[in-house]
C-alpha positions as CSV (number, residue, x, y, z in Angstrom):
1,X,-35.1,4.3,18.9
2,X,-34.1,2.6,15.5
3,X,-32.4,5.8,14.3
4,X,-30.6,6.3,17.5
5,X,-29.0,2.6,17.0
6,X,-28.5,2.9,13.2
7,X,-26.9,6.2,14.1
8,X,-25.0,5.0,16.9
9,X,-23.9,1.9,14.7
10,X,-22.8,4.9,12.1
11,X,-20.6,6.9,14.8
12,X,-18.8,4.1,15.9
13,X,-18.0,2.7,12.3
14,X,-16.6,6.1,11.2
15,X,-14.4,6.3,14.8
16,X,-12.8,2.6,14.1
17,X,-11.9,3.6,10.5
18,X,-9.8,6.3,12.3
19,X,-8.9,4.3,15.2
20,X,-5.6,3.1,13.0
21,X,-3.8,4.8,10.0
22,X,-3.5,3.0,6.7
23,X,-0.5,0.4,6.6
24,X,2.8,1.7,5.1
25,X,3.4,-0.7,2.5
26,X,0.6,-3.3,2.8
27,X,-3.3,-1.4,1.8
28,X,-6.6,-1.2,3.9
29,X,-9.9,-1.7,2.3
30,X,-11.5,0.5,5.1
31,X,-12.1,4.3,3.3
32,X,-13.1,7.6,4.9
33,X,-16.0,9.2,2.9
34,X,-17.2,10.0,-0.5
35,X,-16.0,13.5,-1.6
36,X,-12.7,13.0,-0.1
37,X,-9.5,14.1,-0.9
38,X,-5.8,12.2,-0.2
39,X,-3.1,13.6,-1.3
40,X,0.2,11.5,-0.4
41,X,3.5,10.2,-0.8
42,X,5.6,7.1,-0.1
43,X,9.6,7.3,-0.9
44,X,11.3,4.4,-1.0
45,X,15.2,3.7,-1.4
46,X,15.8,0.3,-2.4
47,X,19.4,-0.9,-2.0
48,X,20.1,-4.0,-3.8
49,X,23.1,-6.6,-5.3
50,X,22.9,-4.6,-8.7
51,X,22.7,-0.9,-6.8
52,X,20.1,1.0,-5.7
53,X,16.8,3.2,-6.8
54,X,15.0,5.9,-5.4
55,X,11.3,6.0,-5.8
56,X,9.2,8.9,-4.8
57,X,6.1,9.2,-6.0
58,X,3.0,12.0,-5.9
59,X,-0.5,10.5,-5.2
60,X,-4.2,11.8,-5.5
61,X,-6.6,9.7,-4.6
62,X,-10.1,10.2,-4.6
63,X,-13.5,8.8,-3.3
64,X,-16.1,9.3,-5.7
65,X,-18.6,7.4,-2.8
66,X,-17.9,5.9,0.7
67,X,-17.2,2.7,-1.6
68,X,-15.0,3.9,-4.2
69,X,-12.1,5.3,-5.0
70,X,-9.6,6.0,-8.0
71,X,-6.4,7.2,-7.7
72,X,-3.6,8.3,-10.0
73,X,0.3,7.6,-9.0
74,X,3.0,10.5,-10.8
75,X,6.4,8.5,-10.3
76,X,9.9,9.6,-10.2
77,X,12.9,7.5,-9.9
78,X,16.9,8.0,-9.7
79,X,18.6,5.2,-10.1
80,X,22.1,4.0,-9.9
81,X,23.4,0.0,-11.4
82,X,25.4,-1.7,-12.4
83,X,24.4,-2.1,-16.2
84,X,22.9,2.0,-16.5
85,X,21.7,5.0,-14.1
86,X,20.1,8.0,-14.4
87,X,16.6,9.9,-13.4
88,X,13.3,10.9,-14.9
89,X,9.7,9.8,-14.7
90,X,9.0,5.7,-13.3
91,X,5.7,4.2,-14.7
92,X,2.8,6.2,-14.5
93,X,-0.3,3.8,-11.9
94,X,-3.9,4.2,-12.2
95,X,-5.5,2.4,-9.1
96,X,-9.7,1.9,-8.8
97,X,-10.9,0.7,-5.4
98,X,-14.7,-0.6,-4.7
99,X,-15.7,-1.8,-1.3
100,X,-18.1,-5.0,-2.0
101,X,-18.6,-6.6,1.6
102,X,-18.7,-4.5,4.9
103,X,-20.1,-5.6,7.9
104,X,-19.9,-3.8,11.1
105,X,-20.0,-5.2,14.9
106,X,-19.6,-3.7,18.7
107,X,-15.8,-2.5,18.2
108,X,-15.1,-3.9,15.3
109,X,-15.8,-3.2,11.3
110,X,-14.6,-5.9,8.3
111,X,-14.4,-4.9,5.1
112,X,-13.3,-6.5,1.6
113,X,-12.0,-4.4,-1.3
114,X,-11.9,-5.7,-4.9
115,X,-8.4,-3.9,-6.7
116,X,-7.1,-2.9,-9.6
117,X,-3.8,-1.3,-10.8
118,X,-2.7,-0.5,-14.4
119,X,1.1,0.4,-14.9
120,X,1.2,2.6,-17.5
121,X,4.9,2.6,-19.7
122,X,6.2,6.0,-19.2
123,X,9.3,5.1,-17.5
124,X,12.8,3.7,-18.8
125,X,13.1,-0.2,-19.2
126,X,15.6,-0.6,-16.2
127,X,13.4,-3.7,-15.5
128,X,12.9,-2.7,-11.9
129,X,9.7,-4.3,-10.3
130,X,6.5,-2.0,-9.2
131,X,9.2,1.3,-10.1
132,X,10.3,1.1,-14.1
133,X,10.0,-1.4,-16.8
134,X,8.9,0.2,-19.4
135,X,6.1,-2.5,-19.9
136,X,2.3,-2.4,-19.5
137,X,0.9,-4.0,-16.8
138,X,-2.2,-5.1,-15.0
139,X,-2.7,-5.9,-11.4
140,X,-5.6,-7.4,-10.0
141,X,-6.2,-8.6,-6.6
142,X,-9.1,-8.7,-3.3
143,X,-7.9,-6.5,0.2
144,X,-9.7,-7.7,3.0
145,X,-9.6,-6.4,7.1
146,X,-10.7,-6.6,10.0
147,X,-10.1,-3.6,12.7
148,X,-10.8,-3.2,15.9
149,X,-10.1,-0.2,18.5
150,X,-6.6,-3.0,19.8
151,X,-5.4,-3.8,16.6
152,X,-5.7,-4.7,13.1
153,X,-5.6,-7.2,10.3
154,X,-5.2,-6.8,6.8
155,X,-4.6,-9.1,4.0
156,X,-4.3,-8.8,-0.1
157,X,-4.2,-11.5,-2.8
158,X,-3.9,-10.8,-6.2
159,X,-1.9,-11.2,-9.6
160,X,-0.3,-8.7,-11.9
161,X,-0.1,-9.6,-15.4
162,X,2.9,-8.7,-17.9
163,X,1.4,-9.9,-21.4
164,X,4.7,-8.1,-22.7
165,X,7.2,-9.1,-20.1
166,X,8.6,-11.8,-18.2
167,X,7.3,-10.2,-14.6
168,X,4.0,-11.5,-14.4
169,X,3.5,-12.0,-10.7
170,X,1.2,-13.6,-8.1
171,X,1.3,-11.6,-5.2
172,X,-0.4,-12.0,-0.9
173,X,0.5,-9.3,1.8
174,X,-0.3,-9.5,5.4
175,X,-0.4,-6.6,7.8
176,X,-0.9,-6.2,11.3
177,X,-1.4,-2.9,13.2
178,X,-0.8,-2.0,16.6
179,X,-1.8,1.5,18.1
180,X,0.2,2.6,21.4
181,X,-2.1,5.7,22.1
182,X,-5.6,5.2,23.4
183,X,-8.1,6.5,21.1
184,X,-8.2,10.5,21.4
185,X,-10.2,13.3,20.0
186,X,-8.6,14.8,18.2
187,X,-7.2,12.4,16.3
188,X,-3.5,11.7,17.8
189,X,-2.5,8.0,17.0
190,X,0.9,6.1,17.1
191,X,0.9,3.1,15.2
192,X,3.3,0.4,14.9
193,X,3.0,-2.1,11.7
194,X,4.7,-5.5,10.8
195,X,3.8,-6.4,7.5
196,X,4.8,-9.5,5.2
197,X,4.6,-9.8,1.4
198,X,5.2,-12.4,-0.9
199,X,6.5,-12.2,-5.0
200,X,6.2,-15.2,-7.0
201,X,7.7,-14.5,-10.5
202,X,7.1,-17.8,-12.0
203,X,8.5,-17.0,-16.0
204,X,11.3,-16.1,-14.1
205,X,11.6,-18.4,-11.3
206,X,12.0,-15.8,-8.6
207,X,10.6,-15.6,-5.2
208,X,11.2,-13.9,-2.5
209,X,9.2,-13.5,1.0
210,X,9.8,-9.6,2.5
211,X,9.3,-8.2,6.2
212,X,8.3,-4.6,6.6
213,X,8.7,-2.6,10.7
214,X,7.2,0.5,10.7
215,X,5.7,3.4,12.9
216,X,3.7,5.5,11.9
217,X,2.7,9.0,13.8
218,X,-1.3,10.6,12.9
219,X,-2.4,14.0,14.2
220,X,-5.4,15.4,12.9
221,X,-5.7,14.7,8.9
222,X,-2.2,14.4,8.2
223,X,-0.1,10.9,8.2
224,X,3.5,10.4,8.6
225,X,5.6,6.9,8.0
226,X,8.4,5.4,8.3
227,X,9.2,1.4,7.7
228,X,12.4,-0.3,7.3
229,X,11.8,-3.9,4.9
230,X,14.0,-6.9,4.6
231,X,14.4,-10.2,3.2
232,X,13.1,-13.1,5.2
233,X,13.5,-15.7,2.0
234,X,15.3,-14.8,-1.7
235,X,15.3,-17.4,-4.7
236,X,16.1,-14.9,-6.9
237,X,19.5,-14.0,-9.1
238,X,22.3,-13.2,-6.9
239,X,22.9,-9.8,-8.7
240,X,19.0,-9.1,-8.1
241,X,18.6,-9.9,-4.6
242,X,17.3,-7.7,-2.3
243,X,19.3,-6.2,0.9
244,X,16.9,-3.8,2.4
245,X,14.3,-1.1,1.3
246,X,13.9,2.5,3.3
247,X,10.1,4.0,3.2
248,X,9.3,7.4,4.1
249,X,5.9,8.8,4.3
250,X,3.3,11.5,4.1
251,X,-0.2,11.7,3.5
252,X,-3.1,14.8,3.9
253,X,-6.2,13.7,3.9
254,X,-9.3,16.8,2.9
């Protein structure tokens, strides 16, 4: 009877981890098996005061266990300001994941994520943040949720540190899913997302506070995205300030 429940308990923590798709530009610390595969993308145009950038990167990430996972982000960017444009390769990412806290309940799992990202310099100083400064930098932060089979919560908290630079950066995001379809096997979802993050550049004095609508459509093993973010709140330079940002998304998970 105790390896029905435990397996049971198993089942349904494996079907709520599917029940919703990652967010699109907030993260999840919920991941899908060890031995696991994701490749994915995430493009983003950003349009700002001082012109705009295109970002499109290649991901692989990979889950060494169910509670692990490293990743390595191939950037390319085309970009076109004010003061210089061009193209070529952004900063190169290295992310490592580890799931420390999980605790699963009747219809609902929560799970915390210690996070780290190291930017690596490969790209051209165009001092564009998160796509290509030319600057080493570390980010470290905790990703926490909560998910249930009606909606979910996630929230991050970290800092990313410059020592080179003048964008060292404390950092919170808070997402919140929303799935229209009821849960299906096969997998089918349709997810809606409204996500918030904040940037506090204090050597700079710049903050601003950013809103993020998206849908995002799951069949199977593959992901698609699409999110729309603006500006809620900018003290930032004039000829920095953002307008809006378009993400469009894939991921293949195997």
């Amino acid at each position: 009877m105790k390896n029905i429940i435990l397996g049971g308990f198993i089942l349904l923590s494996s079907y709520l981890a599917t029940a919703q798709g990652p967010p699109i530009t907030a993260d999840k610390p919920i991941m899908l098996g060890g031995k696991s595969f994701t490749t994915k993308t995430l493009i983003e145009y950003r349009q700002t005061e001082r012109g705009s950038v295109l970002y499109a990167p290649v991901m692989l990430h990979y889950l060494p266990t169910a509670n692990s996972l490293v990743a390595l982000h191939v950037p390319f960017t085309i970009y076109d300001l004010q003061d210089q444009s061009g193209n070529g390769l952004a900063d190169l990412k290295i992310m490592g994941k580890y799931q420390f806290y999980r605790k699963d309940g009747t219809g609902k799992t929560w799970r915390m994520v210690a996070k780290t990202l190291q930017t690596l310099p490969t790209g051209k100083e165009i001092d564009v943040m998160d796509i290509s400064t030319g600057k080493y930098a570390g980010y470290y932060g905790i990703v926490s949720g909560i998910e249930t089979l009606k909606y979910g919560i996630s929230t991050e908290v970290g800092y990313n540190w410059m020592p080179d630079g003048t964008l060292d950066e404390m950092r919170a995001k808070l997402g919140f899913g929303l799935p229209l379809l009821k849960p299906q096997y096969p997998n089918k979802q349709l997810n809606l997302y409204f996500e918030y993050s904040s940037h506090w550049l204090h050597e700079r004095n710049w903050y601003q506070l950013l809103y993020a609508q998206g849908i995002q459509y799951a069949r199977k093993n593959i992901t698609f995205d699409l999110a729309v973010q603006l500006p809620l709140v900018q003290e930032i330079d004039d000829n920095r300030a953002l307008n809006y940002s378009v993400f469009l998304g894939t991921r293949y998970t195997f």
